[in-house]
N, C-alpha and C positions, 0 to 999 in steps of 0.2 A: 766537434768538427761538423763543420753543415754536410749536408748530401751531396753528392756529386750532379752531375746534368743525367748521367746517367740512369741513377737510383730515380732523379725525380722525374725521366719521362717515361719508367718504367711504371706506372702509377696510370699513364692513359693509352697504355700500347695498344698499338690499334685502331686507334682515333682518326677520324679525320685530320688533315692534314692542318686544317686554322687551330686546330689543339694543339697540336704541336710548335708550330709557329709560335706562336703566343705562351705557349709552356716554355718556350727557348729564351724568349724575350724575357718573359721573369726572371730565369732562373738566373740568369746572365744580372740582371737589376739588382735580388738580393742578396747574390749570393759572389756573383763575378767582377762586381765593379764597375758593372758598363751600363749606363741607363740609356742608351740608343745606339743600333744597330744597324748597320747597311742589310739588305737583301740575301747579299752573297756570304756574308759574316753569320747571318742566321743559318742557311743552305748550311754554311761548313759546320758550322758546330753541332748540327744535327748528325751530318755523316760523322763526324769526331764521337758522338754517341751512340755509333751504331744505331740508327734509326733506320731500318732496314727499307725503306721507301724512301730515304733521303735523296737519292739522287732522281728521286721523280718528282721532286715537291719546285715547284716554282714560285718560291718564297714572293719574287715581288707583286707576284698576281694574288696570291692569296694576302697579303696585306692592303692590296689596293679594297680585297672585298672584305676586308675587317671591319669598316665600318667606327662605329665609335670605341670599338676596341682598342685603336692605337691611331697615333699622327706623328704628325713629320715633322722634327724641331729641327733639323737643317742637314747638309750638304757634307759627305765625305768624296771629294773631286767631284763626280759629277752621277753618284751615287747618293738617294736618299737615304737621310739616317731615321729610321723608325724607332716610336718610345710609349710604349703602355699608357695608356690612360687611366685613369683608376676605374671605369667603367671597366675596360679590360684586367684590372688587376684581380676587381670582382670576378671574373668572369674566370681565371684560370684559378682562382684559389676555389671557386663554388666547382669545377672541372676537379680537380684533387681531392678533393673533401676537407679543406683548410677553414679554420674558422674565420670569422668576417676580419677579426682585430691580430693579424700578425703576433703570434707569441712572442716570437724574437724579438720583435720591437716592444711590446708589451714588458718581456723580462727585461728588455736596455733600458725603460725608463725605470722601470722598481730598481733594478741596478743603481742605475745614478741618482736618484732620489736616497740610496743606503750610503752613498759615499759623499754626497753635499753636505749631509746632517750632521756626517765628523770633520766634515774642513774649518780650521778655525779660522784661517785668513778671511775677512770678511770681502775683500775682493774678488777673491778666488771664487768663493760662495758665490757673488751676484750674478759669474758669468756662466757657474754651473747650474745656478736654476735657470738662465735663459736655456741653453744647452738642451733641459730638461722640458722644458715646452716646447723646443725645435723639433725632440726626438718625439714626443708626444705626436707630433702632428707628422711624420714620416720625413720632415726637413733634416735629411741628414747630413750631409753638405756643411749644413749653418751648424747643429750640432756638432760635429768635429771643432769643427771653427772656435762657438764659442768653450768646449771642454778647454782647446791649447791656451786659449786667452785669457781662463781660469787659470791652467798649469803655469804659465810662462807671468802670471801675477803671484804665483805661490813663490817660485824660485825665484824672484828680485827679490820679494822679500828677503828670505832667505838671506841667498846675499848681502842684501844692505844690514842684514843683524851683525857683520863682522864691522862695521862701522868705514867710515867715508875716508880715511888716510888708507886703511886695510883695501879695500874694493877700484879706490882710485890707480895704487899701484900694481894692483892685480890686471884691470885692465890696461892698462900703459905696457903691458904683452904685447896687446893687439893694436894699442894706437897709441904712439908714445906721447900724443897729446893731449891724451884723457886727464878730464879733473872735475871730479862728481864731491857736491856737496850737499846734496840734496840725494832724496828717491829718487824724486821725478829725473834726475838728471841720467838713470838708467834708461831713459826713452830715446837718449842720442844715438844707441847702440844696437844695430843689428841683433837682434836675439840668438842666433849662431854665436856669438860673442857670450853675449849672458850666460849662454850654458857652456863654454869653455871654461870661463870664468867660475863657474857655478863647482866643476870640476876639480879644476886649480885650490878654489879654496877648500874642498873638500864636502859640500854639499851636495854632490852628486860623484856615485863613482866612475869607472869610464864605460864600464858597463849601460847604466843609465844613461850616462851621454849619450850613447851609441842610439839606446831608445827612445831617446825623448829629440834626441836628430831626426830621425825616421818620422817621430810623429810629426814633428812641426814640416816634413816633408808632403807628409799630406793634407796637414791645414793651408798648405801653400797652393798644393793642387786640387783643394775645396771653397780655396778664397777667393780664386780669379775665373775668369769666365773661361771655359774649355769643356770637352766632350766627357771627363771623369765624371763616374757617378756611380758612389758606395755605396756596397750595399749593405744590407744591419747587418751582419756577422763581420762585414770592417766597423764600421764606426761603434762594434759592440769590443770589438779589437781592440781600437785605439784609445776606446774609454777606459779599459783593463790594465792597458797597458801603462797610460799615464796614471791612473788612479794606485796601483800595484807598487810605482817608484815613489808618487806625493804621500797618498793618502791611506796607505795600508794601515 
């Protein structure tokens, strides 16, 4: 389980006020799912952590004097959203005594580097070594992305192994004018469907379903442009968790 906001601004108590700021900002990035912050969103989750000078910190002036520590990728109403720079990411991990190269992310890629070696789908494989140099380079977003795009090429397989009369009328559930004769012909089909399907014939249980729903829920809210932004203990999550059902 990662540290709370708590535990980790317990680490510079005391500090000038742009330490904490900026300690709020990460911890929210790696750990909360939020890679940019309004003013007032930082202000609260400080008092939410007991930061006992929280209600004296004027978050938006102290970011204004941050400097190349952090900028501004765009607009909640009429409220800037603030978002680390890696100058700043340097700058609150060297503040805690964290090493230059993030463990967590260091342990996500030896992770996924253990679980690409035994997939044998060689599709699957192509999209988890992209995955695997996404997560290398702190692209976690695209990482998610491409692990589902790995997952969601393992399970058609799958499926398509019950053969093309088997799969056709399985999906004719969902769309009574399904008629697949081919693979490729799994690409007409909403991926919701695939893993109904996937379900139905017994290649996943409902269990699994349930998780690998969720996951493709967040490959959807890492695929299109919006303010979500995992942090490695998600996408260290959603690798576990799809790899845990495919590739144990």
């Amino acid at each position: 389980m990662s540290m709370t906001l708590v535990e980790f601004l317990a680490t510079v108590k005391g500090a000038k006020q742009e330490t904490h700021v900026l300690s709020a900002l990460y911890w929210h990035e790696q750990y909360g799912g939020r890679g940019s912050m309004t003013a007032a969103e930082i202000k609260s989750s400080l008092a939410k952590a007991r930061v006992s000078t929280a209600k004296n910190i004027n978050a938006a002036e102290v970011l204004a004097r941050a400097g190349a520590n952090v900028d501004v990728v765009g607009n909640s109403g009429s409220a800037k959203l603030w978002q680390l720079t890696e100058t700043g990411r340097k700058a609150v991990r060297t503040l805690h005594g964290l090493p230059d190269d993030e463990p967590e992310l260091q342990h996500g890629v030896a992770d996924l580097q253990q679980i690409a070696a035994s997939v044998a789908d060689p599709d699957a494989k192509k999209f988890l070594d992209e995955a695997i140099l996404c997560l290398s380079v702190n692209a976690l977003r695209a990482a998610i992305v491409f692990v589902w795009v790995g997952a969601i090429a393992d399970v058609k397989s799958r499926v398509w192994a019950h053969g093309a009369v088997t799969v056709t009328k399985a999906f004719q559930k969902y769309n009574a004018k399904a008629n697949l004769t081919k693979h490729d012909d799994l690409l007409k089909f909403q991926e919701t469907d695939i893993l109904s399907v996937a379900q139905d014939l017994g290649v996943l249980d409902k269990s699994q379903r349930t998780i690998l729903g969720q996951a493709l829920d967040l490959r959807n809210q890492c695929g299109h442009p919006n303010k979500y932004w995992p942090g490695v203990s998600k996408a260290k999550a959603h690798i576990q968790d799809i790899a845990d059902i495919l590739w144990a």
